[in-house]
N, C-alpha and C positions, 0 to 999 in steps of 0.2 A: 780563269775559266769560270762560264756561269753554272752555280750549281743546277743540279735538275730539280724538277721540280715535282715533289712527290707527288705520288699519285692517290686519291679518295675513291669512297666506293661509300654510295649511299645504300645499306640493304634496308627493305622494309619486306617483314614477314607477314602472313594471315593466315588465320586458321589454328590449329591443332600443338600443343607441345613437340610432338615429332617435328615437325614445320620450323620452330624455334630452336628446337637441338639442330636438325640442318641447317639452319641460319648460321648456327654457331660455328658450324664445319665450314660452312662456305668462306667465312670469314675468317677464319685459323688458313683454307687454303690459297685467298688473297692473300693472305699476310705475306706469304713465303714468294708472293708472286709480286711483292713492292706496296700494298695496296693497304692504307689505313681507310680506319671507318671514320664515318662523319656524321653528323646528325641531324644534313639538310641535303637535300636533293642540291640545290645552288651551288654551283660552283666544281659539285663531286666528277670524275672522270667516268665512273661508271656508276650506274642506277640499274642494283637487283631486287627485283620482285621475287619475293620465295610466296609461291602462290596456293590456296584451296579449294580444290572444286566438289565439296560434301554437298554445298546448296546451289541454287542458279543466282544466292544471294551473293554471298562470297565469292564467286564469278564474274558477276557483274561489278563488283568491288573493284576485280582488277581492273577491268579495261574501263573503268570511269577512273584508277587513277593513271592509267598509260596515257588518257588524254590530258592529264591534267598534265603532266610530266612531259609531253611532245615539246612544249614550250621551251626546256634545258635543250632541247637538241635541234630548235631551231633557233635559237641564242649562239649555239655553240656547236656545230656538227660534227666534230672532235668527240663530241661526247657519248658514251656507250650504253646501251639501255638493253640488259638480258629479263628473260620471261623464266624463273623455275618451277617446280614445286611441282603439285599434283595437276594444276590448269595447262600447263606445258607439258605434261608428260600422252593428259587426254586430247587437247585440241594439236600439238604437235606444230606441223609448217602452217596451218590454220592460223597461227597467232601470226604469222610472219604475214600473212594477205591480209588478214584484218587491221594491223597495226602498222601501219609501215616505217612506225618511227624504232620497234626492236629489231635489234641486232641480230639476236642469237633467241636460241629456247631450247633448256637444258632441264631432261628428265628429272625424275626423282630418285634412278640408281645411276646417274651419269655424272656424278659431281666431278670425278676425278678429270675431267674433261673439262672443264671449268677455265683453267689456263689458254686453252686450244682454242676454244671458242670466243674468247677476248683478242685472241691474233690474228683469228680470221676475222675478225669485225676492226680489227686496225686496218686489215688488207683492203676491207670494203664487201668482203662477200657477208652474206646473211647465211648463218649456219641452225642445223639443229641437231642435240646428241638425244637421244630419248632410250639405247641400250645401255644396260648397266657394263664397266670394265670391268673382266677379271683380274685385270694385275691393277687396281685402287687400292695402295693399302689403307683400309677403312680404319685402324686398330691406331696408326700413326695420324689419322688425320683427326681422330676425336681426342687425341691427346692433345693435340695441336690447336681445337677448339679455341675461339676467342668467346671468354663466355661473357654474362651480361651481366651476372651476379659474382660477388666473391664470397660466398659463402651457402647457395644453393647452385646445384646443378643437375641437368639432364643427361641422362644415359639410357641410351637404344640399348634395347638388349634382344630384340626380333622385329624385325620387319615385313609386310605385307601382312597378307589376310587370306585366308583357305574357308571364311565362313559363307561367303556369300549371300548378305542379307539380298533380299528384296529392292532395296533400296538404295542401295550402298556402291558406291565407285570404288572405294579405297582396293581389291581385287583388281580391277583394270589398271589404275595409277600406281598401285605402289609394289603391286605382283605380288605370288603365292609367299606364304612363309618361310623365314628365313635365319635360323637364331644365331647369333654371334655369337661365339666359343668363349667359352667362359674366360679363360685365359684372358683374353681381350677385355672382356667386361671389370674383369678382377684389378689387371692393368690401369684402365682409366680411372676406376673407383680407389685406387692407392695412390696415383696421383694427384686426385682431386683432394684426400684427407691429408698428403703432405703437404698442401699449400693453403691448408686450415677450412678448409670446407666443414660445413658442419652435417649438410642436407642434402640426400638427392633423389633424384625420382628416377626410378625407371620405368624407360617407354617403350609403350609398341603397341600394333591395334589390338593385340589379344596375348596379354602378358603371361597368361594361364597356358599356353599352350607352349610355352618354350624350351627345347628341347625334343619336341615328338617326334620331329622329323630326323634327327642328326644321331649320330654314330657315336657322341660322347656318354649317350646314358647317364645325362644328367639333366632333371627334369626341375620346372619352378622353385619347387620347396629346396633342392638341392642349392639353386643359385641363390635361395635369399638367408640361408645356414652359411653359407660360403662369403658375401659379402656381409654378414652380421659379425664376420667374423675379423674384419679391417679396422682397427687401432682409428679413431678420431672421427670416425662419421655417429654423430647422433641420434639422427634420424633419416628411415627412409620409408619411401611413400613409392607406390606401382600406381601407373594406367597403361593402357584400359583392361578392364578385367571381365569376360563373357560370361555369363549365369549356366550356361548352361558347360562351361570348363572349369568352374570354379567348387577345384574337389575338396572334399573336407581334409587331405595332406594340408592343402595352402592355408588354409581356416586356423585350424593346428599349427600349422607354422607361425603363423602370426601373431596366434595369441602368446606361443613361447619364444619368442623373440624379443629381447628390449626394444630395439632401436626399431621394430617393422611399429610405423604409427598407428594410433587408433582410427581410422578413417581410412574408407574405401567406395571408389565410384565403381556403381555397378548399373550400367545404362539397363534398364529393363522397355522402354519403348512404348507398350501398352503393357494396361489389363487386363485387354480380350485375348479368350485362348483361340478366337476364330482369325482375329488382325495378328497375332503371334505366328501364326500359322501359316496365316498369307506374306507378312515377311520374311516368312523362311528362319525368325528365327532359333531353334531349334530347342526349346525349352514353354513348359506352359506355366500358366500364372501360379500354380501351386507348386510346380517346381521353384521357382523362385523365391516367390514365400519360403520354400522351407530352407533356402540360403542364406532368408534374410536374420532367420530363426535361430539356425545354426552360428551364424556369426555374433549376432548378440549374446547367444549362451556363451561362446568360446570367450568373447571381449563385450563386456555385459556396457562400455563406458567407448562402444565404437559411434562414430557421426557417418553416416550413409547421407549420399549424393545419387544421383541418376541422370539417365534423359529419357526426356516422352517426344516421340514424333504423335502428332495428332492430324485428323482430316489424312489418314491413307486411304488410299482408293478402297470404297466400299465399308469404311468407317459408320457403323452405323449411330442415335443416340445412347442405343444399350450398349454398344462396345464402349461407345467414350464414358459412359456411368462405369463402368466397371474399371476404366484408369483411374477414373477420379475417388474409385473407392477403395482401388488397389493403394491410392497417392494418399489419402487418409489410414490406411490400416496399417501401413509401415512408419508413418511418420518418417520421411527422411527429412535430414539437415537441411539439404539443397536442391536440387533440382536446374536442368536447362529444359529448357521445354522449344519446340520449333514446330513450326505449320510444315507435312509434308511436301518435300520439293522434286519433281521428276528432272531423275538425272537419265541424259542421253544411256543409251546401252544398257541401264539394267531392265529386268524383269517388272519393277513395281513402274515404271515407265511405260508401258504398254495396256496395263490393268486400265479397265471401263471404269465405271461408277464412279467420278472423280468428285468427292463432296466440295460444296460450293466452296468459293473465297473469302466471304461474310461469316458464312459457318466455322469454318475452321479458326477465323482468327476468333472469332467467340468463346471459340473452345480453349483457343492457346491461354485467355485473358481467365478463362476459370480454373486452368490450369495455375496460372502465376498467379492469382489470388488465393486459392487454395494452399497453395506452400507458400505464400509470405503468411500467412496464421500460422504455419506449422510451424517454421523455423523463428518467427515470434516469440510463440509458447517455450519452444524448442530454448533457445537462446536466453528469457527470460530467467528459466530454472537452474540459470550457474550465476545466477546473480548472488554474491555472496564467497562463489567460490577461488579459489587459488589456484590460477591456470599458470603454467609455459610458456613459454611463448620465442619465439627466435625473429630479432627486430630485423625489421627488414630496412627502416630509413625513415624519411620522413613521412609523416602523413600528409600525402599533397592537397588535401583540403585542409590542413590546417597548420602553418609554417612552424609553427612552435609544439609540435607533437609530434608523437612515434607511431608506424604500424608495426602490427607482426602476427607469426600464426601461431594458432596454438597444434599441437600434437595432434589436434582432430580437424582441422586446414579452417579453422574461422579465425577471421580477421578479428582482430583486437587493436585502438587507438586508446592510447593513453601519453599522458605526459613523461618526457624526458630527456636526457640529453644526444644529440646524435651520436655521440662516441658509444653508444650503448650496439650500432648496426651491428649484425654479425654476432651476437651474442646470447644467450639463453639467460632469461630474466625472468620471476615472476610477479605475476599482477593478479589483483584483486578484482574481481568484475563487478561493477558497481551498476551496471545499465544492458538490459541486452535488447539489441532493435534486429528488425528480420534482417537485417543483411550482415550486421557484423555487432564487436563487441566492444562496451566503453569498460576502461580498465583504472586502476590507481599501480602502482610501487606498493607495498606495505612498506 
């Protein structure tokens, strides 16, 4: 008898950690359905996109590489090419006319459909799932997770979004909020510490809020008291976290917590309370300041990150002075900064005054100047000191070195041996450049 012949499944994710954590589900529920992963399109039986449509950039991402990928399925018409994630959830059978080379397009609460939609693309029909199932058990499938690391991991812990910026799809794509029972969370997270995990992060668009909806009466600071409390995890890290939900419980929780690390992204957007306003999003520039106040008194030794969208419609130069002095008066660690993008459907998509495309990227480039000095400065003044650090493997610019993070999420390379991955080590920091850290071993 000839054996069969297994079957591969090339995924390639974009966008956001939630994106990556459902990578990791989709692939835990190939597994059970015959399907290894592989780490080239060539040759795989199926080709999934887990997709993001936050920009019109990341969008266009996909379908330049759905073209590029048409090629495996005219080689091989045997071969299956599904569309998920947030770009299949918004564009729907839309992907199916534009692309004629996908199969299938499978929501972002539809995974559990996943199997179904690979049988009817065996049959030849073009399918698409975009509602979520109630009977998915979701609890079994992220235990089932095939993850990418063994020693960090992602865990959902709410889903959707109820804030409705301006700007923002994730409401349309990923639907109103939704918090996973503790139970469950508790569940994957003693899992993950019996098979020596050290790290994990919890996800979801607005971590602050979990719990407000649900009948368990148990609220953020409840769930990260309750996983502090799991034997073998050392550290854990939340995104993303909303300024304007981020109460001083969680502030307090964090600072009396070992294992909650020092470092927290708090996207704040602008410095204008007039562009704050028009985003919709629900906090002004002095409310934020005084979060950002409050966190440093509570963890005087915390690294703050953000994002700045710039050039929203009607942006004026005193609104963008006032991010750029808001992004000086805080000093943060990090920063993602992005030129704004009108997404179909929302509110800030219809707004007039649309500042030029010259303009904006001018502003993004003083934006990113601006905090490569800070995190410069920033980075230079641990030089000397005795960081943490949990090695993550090699340093791919450099074959014969380590990376890893420290407790406050900056990258450190220094010299050592790979048997060190997976382990908490400390190093001396002998150099700090804006973007990361040089280290020694004492």
């Amino acid at each position: 008898m000839v054996p069969m012949k297994e079957k591969t499944v090339y995924l390639k994710s974009f966008g956001c950690q939630m994106n990556d954590a459902d990578s990791e589900q989709y692939l835990g529920i190939l597994g059970r359905a015959g399907y290894k992963p592989t780490d080239t399109p060539d040759g795989a039986d199926l080709i999934l996109l887990n997709t993001c449509a936050i920009r019109a950039k990341a969008e266009q991402k996909v379908f330049s590489e759905l073209g590029r990928l048409r090629e495996y399925k005219l080689r091989d018409p045997s071969v299956k090419i599904g569309v998920a994630g947030c770009v299949a959830q918004s564009m729907g059978k839309g992907i199916l006319s534009r692309e004629p080379a996908v199969d299938f397009v499978l929501g972002t609460g539809s995974a559990g459909d996943l199997p179904e939609m690979i049988r009817q693309a065996e049959t030849g029909r073009r399918a698409t799932s975009l509602l979520a199932k109630r009977e998915f058990d979701l609890d079994t499938a992220r235990l089932e997770s095939v993850r990418t690391s063994l020693y960090h991991a992602y865990v959902p812990i709410i889903y959707g979004c109820d804030n409705h910026c301006a700007y923002c799809v994730v409401p349309g794509v990923r639907g109103p909020e939704r918090s996973r029972p503790l139970e469950g969370v508790l569940r994957e997270i003693g899992d993950l510490a019996e098979r020596g995990y050290r790290e994990i992060t919890l996800l979801g668009q607005n971590v602050n809020s979990y719990g407000k909806k649900d009948n368990e009466n148990i609220m953020f600071s409840d769930l990260l008291h309750a996983v502090c409390k799991i034997p073998g995890i050392d550290r854990i890290r939340f995104v993303t976290s909303h300024p304007g939900d981020l109460s001083e419980e969680v502030v307090h929780t964090m600072a009396s917590l070992g294992p909650i690390c020092e470092a927290l992204h708090l996207p704040v957007q602008s410095g204008s309370d007039r562009i704050l306003s028009a985003m919709r999003r629900g906090y002004t520039r002095a409310h934020y300041l005084q979060r950002i106040a409050l966190l440093r008194e509570a963890m005087p030794g915390i690294a703050l990150s953000t994002d700045i969208i710039v050039g929203f419609p009607g942006e004026s130069d005193g609104d963008f002075e006032e991010t750029l002095s808001l992004i000086g008066d805080v000093g943060f660690d990090s920063l993602f900064g992005f030129v704004f993008s009108p997404r179909p459907g929302t509110p800030a998509s219809e707004l007039p005054r649309r500042v030029q495309e010259t303009v904006a990227q001018r502003r993004l480039q003083a934006v990113l100047d601006l905090q490569r000095e800070i995190s410069a400065r920033r980075n230079n003044a641990l030089v000397g000191s005795l960081v943490e650090i949990l090695v993550e493997g090699r340093n791919p610019r450099d074959p014969q070195g380590l990376t890893g993070r420290t407790r406050t999420n900056k990258i450190v390379h220094f010299q050592g041996d790979v048997s060190l991955t997976g382990t908490l080590v400390a190093v001396r920091i002998t150099e700090g450049r804006p973007n990361c850290l040089i280290g020694v071993q004492p």
